[in-house]
N, C-alpha and C positions, 0 to 999 in steps of 0.2 A: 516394482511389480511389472510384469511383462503382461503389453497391453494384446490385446485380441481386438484386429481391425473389424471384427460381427458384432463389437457392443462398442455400444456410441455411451462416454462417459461421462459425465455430466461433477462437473467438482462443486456440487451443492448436496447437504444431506439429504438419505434417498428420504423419499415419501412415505406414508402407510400405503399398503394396498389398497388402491381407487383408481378414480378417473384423474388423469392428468392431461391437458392440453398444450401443445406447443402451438402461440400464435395465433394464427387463424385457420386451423388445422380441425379437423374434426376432433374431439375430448376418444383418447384411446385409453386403452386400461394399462395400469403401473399394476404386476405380482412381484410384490415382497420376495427374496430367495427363500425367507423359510416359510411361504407362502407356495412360493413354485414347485418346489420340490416334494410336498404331501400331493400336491395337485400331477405333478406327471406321474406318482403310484397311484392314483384316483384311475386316470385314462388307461395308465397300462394294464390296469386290473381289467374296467370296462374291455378293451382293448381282448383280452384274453375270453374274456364270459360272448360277450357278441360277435365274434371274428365273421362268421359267416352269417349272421342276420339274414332273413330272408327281406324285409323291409328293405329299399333301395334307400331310403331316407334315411335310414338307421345307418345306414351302411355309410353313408355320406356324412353325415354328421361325422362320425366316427373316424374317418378319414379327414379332419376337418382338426380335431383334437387331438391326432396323431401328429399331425404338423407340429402345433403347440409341444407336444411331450417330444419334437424329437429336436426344438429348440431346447427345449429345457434342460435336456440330456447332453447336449452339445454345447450349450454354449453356459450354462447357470449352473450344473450341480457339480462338484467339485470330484475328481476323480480319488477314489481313494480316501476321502474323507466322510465320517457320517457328520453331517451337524446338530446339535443340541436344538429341536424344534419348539416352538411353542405350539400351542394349538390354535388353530384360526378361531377371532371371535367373532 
């Protein structure tokens, strides 16, 4: 498999979706891929309905979880593949 120097890989099976902590690190969140992947059409949906919010705060959040979807789009969803999702529980 051809590695991608933007994901750090870890050869332990992956986690559920949660908090995961390295060390003495602040506890960050682990998204599952077929976790990740309903979640960047969650934001790009948002993304499409509020584009111009008049709320500055809306606007910022939103730009906030664009980050997020445009990792996810980049570096997690597979191009050209759809995957067999589950539903988040």
């Amino acid at each position: 498999m051809k590695t991608n120097p933007n994901i750090f890989q870890i050869p332990l099976p992956p986690p559920a979706t949660g908090a995961v902590q390295f060390q003495n690190a602040w506890p960050g969140l682990f998204v599952a891929g077929q976790h990740a992947i309903p979640m960047y059409g969650a934001i790009r949906d948002l993304q499409e309905r509020i584009v111009n919010h008049e709320d500055a705060r809306v606007r910022a959040a939103l730009s906030r979880l664009s980050e997020i979807a445009d990792i996810i789009e980049r570096e997690v969803a597979v191009r050209g593949h759809v995957p067999t999702l589950k539903p988040l529980k």
